[in-house]
Biopython code that builds the backbone (N, CA, C, O; Angstrom):
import numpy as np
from Bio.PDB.StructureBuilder import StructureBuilder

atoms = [
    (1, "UNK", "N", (16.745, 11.137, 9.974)),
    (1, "UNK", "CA", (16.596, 11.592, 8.611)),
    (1, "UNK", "C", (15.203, 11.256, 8.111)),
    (1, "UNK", "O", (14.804, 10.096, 8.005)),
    (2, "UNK", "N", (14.385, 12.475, 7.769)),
    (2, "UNK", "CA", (13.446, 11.794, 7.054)),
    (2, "UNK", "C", (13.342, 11.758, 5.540)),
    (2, "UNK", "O", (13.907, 12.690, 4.968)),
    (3, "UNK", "N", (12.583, 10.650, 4.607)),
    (3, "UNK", "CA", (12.571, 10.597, 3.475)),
    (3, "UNK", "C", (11.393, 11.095, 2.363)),
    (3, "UNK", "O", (10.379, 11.557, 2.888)),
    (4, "UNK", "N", (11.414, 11.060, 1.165)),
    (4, "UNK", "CA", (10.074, 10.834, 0.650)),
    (4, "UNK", "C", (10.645, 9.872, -0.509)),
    (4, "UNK", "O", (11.753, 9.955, -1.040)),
    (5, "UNK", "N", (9.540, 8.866, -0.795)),
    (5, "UNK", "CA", (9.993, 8.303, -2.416)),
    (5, "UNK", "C", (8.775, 8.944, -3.250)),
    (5, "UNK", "O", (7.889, 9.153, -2.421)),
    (6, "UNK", "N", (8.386, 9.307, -4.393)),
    (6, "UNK", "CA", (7.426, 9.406, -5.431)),
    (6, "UNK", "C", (7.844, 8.737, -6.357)),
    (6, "UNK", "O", (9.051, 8.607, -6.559)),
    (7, "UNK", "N", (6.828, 8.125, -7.177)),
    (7, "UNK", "CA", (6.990, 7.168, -8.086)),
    (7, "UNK", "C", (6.032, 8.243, -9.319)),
    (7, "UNK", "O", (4.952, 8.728, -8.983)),
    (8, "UNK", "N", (6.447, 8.410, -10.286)),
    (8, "UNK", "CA", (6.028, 9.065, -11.262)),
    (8, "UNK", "C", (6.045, 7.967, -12.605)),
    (8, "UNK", "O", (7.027, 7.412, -13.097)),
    (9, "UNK", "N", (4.315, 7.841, -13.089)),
    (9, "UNK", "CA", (4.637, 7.047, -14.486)),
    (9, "UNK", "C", (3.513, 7.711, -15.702)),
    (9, "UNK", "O", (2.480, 7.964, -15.084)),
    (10, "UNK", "N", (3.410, 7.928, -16.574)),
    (10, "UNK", "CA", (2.618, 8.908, -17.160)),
    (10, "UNK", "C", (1.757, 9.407, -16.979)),
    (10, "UNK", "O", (0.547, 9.189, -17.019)),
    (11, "UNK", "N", (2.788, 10.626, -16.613)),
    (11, "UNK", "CA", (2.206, 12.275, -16.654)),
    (11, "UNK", "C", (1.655, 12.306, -14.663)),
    (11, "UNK", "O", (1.647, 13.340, -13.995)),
    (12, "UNK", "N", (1.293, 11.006, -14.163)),
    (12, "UNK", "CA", (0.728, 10.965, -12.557)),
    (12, "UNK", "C", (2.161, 10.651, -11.710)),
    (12, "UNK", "O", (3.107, 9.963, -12.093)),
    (13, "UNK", "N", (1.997, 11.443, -10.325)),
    (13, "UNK", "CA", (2.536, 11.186, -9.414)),
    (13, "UNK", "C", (2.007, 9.936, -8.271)),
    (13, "UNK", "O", (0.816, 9.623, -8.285)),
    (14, "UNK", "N", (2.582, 9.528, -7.685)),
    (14, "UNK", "CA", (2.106, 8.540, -6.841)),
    (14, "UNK", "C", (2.800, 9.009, -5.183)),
    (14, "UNK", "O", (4.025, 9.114, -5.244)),
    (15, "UNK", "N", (2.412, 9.196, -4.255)),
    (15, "UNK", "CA", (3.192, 9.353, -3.076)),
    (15, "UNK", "C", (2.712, 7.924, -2.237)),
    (15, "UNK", "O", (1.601, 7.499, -1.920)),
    (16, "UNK", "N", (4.454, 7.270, -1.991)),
    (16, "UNK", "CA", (4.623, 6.132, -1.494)),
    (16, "UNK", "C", (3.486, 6.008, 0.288)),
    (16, "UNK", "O", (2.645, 5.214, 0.709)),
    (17, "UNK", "N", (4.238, 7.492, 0.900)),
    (17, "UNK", "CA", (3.795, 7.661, 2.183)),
    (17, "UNK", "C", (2.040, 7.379, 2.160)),
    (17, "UNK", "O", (1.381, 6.533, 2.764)),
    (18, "UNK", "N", (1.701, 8.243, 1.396)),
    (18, "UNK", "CA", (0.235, 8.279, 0.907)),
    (18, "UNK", "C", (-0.520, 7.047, 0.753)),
    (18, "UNK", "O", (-1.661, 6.821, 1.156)),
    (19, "UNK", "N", (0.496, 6.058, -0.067)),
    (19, "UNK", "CA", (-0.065, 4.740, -0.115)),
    (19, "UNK", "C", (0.009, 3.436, 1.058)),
    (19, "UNK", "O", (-0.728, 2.454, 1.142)),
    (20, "UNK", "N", (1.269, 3.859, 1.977)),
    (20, "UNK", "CA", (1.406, 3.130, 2.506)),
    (20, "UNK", "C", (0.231, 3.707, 3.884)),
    (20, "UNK", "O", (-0.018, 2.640, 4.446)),
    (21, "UNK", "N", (-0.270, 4.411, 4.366)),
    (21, "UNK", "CA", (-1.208, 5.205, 4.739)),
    (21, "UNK", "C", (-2.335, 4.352, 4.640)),
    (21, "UNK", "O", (-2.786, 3.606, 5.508)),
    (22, "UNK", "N", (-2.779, 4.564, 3.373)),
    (22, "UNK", "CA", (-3.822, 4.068, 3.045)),
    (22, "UNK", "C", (-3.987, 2.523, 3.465)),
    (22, "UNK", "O", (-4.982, 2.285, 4.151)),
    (23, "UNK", "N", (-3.243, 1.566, 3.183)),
    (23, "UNK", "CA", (-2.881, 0.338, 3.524)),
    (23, "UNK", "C", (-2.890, -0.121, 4.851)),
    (23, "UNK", "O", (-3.286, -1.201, 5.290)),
    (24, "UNK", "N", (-2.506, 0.634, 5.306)),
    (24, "UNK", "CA", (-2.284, 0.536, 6.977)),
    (24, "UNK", "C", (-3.737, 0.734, 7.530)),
    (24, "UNK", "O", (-3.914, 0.192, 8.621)),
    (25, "UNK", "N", (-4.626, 1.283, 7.096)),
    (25, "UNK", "CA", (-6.444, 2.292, 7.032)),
    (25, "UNK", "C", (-7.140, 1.163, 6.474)),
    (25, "UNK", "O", (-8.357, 1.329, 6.553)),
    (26, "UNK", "N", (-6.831, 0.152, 5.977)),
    (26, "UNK", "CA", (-7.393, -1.094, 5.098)),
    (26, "UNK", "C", (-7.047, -2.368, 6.039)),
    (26, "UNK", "O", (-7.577, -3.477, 6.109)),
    (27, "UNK", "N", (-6.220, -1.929, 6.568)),
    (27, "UNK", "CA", (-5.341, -2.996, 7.907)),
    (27, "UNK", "C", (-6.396, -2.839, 8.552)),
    (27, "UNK", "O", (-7.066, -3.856, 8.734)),
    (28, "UNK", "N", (-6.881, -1.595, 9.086)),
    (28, "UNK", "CA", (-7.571, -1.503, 10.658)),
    (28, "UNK", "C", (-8.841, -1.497, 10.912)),
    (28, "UNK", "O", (-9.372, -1.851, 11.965)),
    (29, "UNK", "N", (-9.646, -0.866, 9.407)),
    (29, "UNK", "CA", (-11.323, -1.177, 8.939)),
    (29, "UNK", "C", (-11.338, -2.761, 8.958)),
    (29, "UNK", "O", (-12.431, -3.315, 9.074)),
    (30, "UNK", "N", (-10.411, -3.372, 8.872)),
    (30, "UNK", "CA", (-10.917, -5.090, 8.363)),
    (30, "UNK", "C", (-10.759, -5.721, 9.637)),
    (30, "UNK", "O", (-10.575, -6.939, 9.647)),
    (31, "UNK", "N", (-10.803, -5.051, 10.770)),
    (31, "UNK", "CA", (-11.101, -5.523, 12.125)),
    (31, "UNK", "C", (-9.710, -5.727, 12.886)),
    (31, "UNK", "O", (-9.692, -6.463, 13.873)),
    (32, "UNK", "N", (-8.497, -5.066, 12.431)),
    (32, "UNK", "CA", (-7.370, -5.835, 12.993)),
    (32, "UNK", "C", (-6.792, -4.632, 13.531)),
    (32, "UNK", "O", (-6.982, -3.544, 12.988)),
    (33, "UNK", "N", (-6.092, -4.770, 14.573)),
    (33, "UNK", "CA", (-4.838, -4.159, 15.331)),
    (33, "UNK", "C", (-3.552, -3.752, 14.724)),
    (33, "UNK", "O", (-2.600, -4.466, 14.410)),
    (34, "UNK", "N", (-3.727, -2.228, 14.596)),
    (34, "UNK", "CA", (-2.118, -1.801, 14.331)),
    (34, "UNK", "C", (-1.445, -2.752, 15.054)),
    (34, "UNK", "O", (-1.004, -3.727, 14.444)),
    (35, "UNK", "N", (-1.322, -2.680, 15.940)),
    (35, "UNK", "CA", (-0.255, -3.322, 16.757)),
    (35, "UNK", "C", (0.046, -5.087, 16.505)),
    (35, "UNK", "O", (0.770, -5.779, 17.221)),
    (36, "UNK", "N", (-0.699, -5.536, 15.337)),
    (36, "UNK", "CA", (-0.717, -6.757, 14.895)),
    (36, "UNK", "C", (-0.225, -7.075, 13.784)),
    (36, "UNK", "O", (-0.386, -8.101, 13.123)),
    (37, "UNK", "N", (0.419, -6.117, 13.575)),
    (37, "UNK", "CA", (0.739, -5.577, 11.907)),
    (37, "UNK", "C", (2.333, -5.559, 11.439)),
    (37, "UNK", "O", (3.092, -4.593, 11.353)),
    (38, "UNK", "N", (2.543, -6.770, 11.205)),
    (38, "UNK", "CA", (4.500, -6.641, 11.403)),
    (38, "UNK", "C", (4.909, -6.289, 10.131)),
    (38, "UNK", "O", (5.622, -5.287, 10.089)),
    (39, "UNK", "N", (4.722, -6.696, 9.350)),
    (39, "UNK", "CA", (4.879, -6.370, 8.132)),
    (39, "UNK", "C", (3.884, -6.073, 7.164)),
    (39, "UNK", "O", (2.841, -6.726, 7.122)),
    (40, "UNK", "N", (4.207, -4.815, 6.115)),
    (40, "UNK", "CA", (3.181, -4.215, 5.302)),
    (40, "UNK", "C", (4.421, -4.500, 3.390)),
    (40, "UNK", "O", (5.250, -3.625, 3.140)),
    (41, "UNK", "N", (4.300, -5.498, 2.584)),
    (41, "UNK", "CA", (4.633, -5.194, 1.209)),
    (41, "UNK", "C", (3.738, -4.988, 0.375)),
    (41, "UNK", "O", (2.673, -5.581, 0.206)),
    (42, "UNK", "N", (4.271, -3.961, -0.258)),
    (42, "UNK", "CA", (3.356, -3.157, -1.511)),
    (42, "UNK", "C", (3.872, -3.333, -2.487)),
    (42, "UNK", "O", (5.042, -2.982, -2.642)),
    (43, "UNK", "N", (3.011, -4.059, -3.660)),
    (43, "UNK", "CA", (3.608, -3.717, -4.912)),
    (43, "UNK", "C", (2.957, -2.399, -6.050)),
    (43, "UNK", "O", (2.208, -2.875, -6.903)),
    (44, "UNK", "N", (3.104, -1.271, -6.120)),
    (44, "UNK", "CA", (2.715, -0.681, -6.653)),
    (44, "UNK", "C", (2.650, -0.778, -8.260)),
    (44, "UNK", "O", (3.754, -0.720, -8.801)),
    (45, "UNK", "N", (1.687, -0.898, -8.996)),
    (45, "UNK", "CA", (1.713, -1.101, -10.282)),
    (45, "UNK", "C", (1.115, 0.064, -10.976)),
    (45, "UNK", "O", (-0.054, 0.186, -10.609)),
    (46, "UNK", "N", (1.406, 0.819, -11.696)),
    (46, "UNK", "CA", (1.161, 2.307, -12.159)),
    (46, "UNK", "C", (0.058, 1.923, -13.874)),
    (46, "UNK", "O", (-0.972, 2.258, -14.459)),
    (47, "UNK", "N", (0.967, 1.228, -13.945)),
    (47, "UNK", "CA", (0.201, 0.722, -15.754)),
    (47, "UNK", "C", (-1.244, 0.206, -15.035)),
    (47, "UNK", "O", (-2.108, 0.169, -15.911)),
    (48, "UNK", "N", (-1.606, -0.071, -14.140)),
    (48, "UNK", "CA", (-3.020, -0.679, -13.685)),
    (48, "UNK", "C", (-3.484, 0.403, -12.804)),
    (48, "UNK", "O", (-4.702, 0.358, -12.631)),
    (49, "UNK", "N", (-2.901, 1.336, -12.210)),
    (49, "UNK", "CA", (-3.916, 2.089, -10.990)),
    (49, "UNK", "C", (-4.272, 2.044, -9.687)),
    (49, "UNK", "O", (-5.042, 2.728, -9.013)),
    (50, "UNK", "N", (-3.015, 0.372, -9.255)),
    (50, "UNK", "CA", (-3.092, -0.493, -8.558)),
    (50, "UNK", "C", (-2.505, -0.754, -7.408)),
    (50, "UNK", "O", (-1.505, -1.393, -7.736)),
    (51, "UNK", "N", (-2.510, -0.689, -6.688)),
    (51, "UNK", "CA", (-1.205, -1.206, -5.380)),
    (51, "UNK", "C", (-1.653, -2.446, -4.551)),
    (51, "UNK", "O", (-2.694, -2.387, -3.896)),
    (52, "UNK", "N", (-1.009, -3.383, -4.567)),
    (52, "UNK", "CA", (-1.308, -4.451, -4.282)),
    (52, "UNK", "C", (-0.575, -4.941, -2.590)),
    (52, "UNK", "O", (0.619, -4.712, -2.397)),
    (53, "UNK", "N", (-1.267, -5.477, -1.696)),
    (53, "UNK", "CA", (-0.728, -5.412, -0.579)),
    (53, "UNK", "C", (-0.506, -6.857, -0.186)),
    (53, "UNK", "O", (-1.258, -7.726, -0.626)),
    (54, "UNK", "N", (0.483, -7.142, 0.613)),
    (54, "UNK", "CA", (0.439, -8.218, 1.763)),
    (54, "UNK", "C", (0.769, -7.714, 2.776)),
    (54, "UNK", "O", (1.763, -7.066, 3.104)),
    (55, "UNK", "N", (-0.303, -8.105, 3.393)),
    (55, "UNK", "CA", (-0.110, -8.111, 5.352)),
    (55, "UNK", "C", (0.689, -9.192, 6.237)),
    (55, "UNK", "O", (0.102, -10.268, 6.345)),
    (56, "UNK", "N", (1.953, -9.081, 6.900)),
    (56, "UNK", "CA", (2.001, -10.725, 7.725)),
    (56, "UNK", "C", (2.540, -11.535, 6.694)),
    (56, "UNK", "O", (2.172, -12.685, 6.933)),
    (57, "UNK", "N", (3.257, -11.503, 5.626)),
    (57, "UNK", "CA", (3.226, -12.697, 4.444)),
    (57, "UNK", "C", (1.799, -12.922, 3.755)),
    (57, "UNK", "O", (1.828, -13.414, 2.627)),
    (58, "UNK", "N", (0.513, -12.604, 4.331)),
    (58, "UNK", "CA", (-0.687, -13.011, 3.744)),
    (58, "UNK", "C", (-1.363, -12.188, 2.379)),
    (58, "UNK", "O", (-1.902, -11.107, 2.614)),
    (59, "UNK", "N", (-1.347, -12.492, 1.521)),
    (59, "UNK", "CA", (-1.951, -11.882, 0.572)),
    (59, "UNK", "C", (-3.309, -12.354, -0.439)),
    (59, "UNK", "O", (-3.834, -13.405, -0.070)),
    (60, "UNK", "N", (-3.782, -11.848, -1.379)),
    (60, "UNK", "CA", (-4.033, -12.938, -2.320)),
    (60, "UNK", "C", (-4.471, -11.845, -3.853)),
    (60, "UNK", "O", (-4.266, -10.636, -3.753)),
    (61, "UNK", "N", (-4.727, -12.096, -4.431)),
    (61, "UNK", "CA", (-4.811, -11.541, -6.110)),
    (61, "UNK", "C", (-6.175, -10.311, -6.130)),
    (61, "UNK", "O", (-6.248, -9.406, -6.962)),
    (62, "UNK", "N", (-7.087, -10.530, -5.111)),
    (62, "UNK", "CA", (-7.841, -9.294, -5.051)),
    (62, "UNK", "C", (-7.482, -8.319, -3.615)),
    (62, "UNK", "O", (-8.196, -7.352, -3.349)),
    (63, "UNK", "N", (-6.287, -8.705, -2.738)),
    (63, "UNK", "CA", (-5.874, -8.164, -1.793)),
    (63, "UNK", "C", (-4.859, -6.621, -2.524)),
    (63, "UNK", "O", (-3.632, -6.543, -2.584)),
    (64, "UNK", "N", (-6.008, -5.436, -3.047)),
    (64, "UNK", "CA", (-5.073, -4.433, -3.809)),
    (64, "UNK", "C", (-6.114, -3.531, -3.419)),
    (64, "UNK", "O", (-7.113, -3.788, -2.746)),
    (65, "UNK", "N", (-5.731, -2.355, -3.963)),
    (65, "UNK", "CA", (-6.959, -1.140, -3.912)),
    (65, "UNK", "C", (-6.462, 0.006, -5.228)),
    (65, "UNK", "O", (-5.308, -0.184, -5.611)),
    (66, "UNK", "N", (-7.039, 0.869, -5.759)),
    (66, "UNK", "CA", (-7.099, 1.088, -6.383)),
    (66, "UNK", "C", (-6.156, 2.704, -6.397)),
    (66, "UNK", "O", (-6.345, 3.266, -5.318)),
    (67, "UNK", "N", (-5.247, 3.516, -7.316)),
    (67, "UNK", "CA", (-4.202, 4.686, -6.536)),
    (67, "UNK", "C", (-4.451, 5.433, -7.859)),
    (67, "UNK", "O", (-3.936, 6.533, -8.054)),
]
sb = StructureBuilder()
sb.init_structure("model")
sb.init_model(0)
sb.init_chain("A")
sb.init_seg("    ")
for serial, (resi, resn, name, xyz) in enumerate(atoms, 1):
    if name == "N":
        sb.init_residue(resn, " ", resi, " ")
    sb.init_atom(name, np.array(xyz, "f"), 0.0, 1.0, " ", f" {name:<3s}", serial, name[0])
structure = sb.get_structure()
């Protein structure tokens, strides 16, 4: 089965796939191995523009990019 989620918050769409994409592209420019990559959480924040990532459990407060 495949899915889609969209997250819609005023008046903008957000596509989850899209973001998680991107994240994974931020994983692999910063010198690291898909294949090193066990876990990806996103917190998407819409009121900011924001999606905020942890890699591995590792995160930190400027670890986000901009959606």
């Amino acid at each position: 089965m495949k899915s889609n989620l969209f997250v819609q918050f005023n008046g903008k769409d957000f596509d989850t796939n899209q973001i998680l994409d991107y994240a994974k592209e931020i994983w692999k420019t910063s010198g690291n191995k898909v294949k090193d990559l066990n876990t990806v959480d996103l917190y998407l924040k819409p009121e900011e523009n924001r999606c905020y990532y942890v890699f591995n459990g590792e995160g930190s407060d400027d670890s986000f990019f901009e959606v």
